[in-house]
C-alpha positions, 0 to 999 in steps of 0.5 A: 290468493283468495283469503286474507288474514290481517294481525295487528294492533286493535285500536279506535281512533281519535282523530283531531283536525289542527289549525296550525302545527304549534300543539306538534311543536310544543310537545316535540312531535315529529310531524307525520310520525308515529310514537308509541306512548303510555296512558299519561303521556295521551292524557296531556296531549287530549287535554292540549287539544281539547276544543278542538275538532275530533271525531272517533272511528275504528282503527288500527293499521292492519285493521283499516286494511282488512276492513277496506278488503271487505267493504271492496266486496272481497270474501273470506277475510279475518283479523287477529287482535287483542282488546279490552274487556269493554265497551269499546272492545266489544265495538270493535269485534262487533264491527269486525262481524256486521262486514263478515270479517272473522274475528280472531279477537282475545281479551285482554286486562288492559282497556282497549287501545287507542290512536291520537292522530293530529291532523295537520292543515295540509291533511298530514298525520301525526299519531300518539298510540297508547297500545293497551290491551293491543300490547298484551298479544303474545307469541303463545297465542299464536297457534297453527290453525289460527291460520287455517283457510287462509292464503296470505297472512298481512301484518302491519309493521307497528306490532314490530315493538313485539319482535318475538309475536311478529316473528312466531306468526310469520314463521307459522304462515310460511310453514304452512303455504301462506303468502306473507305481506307486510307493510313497513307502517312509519319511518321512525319505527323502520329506524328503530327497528332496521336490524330485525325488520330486514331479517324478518324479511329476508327469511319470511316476507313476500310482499313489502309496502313501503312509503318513500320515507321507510323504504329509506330509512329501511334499506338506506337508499335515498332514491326510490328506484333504488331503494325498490331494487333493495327490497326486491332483492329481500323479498318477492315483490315490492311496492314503494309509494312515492307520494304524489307521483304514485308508486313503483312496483318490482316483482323479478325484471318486472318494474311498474310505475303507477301514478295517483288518483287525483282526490277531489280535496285532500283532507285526511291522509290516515289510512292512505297506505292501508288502503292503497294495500287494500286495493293492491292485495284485491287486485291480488285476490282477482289475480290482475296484473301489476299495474292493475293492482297498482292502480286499485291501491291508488283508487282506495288511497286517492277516497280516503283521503278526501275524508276524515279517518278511514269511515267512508261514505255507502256512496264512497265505497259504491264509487270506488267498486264502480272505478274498480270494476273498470279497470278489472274489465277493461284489462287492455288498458293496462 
């Protein structure tokens, strides 16, 4: 697996750092989940959080994951999105091109779409999408040779509210050879969406991620082993991450438990497990074993939550290819 595909929900980020969880408490927001909302609804929130520290970025579940592959020096990347036809849309295309990732990026008549993420104290995120253009991405775009050239298609499990597009473009990749991955994205998304997620699943996925919370929520099993061997059974290999004890990883009799890398502060968990999908997946590409691949994810998560959003630094990324390549030379470690 060289060449990976990302498709998901093109947004940029506005990022808000929270003294206290009253502005979550006062609109009923459930502290780290993800709600999709209209323009109106986003509007309200801004302005409940205006003073306060904020800063934008590029976004977008699947997109952050890409991103990542490519900054990590992994060639031949691409992502499948829909914007808007402005400035922020030409952004974010752009930003795809300077890090030599393909773009596969339509237009749509909806302004580009937009992630609030509340930043609480502790680094927990709480988001508020308001999906836009992104929402105008639909099953008739999704022709064949949009994946050609490509190994693995990667789909983030917040394009679950379009069951149809999800279900059109996993089945194209499966037809024709791709490995297909997928992370499980929030909690209350799996809860909303259990029946069709585990179908899609069972018949397309190969790879799952999945944060302790979704892997319950997706296969009922309140323990983490548990839950692991459930998803394994669905598909060909499974990854649950268990918080600050790392995370399990199945793939047939064989279960890995990799634990974290300690982040000098943990300021920001936004784009945690893209990024530790990023690392796992780059492991992946160079063809490393499970716990080395495990142990990638946790190297990418452990950097990015030691800043806000998911920009990191020339020196941040050169540290975390130094880390990398350590552990794809020093293979009898693992």
């Amino acid at each position: 697996m060289k060449r990976i595909v990302g498709i998901g929900n093109a947004l940029t980020d506005m990022l808000v750092n929270l003294s206290d969880d009253g502005v979550l408490e006062s609109n009923g927001l459930a502290r780290g989940s993800m709600v999709l909302v209209d323009a109106a609804t986003q509007k309200a929130i801004t302005k409940s959080v205006a003073g306060m520290p904020y800063s934008l970025s590029l976004g977008g579940s699947a997109g952050n994951t890409i991103r990542a592959l490519a900054s990590m020096g992994c060639q031949g990347m691409g992502y499948i999105g829909e914007v808007g036809v402005d400035s922020t849309g030409d952004f974010f295309e752009q930003a795809l091109i300077n890090l030599g990732i393909q773009p596969h990026i339509f237009r749509g008549t909806e302004r580009s779409g937009k992630c609030m993420s509340l930043i609480s104290a502790d680094g927990e995120r709480t988001m508020l999408t308001h999906l836009g253009a992104a929402l105008q991405l639909a099953p008739e775009m999704i022709y064949p040779s949009l994946l050609d050239g490509y190994d693995c298609l990667y789909i983030e499990g917040y394009l679950v509210q379009n069951h149809d597009l999800i279900r059109k473009i996993a089945q194209v990749a499966k037809e024709r050879g791709l490995t297909v991955a997928i992370d499980l994205a929030s909690f209350n998304v799996v809860e909303e969406n259990r029946d069709f997620l585990r179908e899609l699943v069972r018949d397309y996925v190969d790879i799952v991620f999945a944060n302790e919370d979704e892997a319950t929520a997706f296969t009922g099993e309140a323990i983490a082993i548990n839950s692991l061997q459930a998803i394994s059974e669905m598909c060909d290999l499974a990854v649950v991450k268990i918080g600050m004890k790392g995370a399990l990883i199945k793939q047939g009799s064989e279960v890995v438990h990799v634990g974290i890398m300690a982040a000098a502060k943990r300021v920001d968990t936004t784009g945690a497990g893209d990024f530790y999908a990023a690392g796992f997946l780059a492991g992946m590409c160079e063809g490393l074993s499970l716990r080395q691949c495990g142990t990638l994810g946790a190297i990418a998560a452990g950097k990015v939550i030691e800043v806000v959003g998911t920009t990191l630094s020339q020196e941040a990324w050169k540290d975390m290819r130094q880390l990398f390549n350590r552990v794809k030379i020093e293979k009898y470690l693992f």
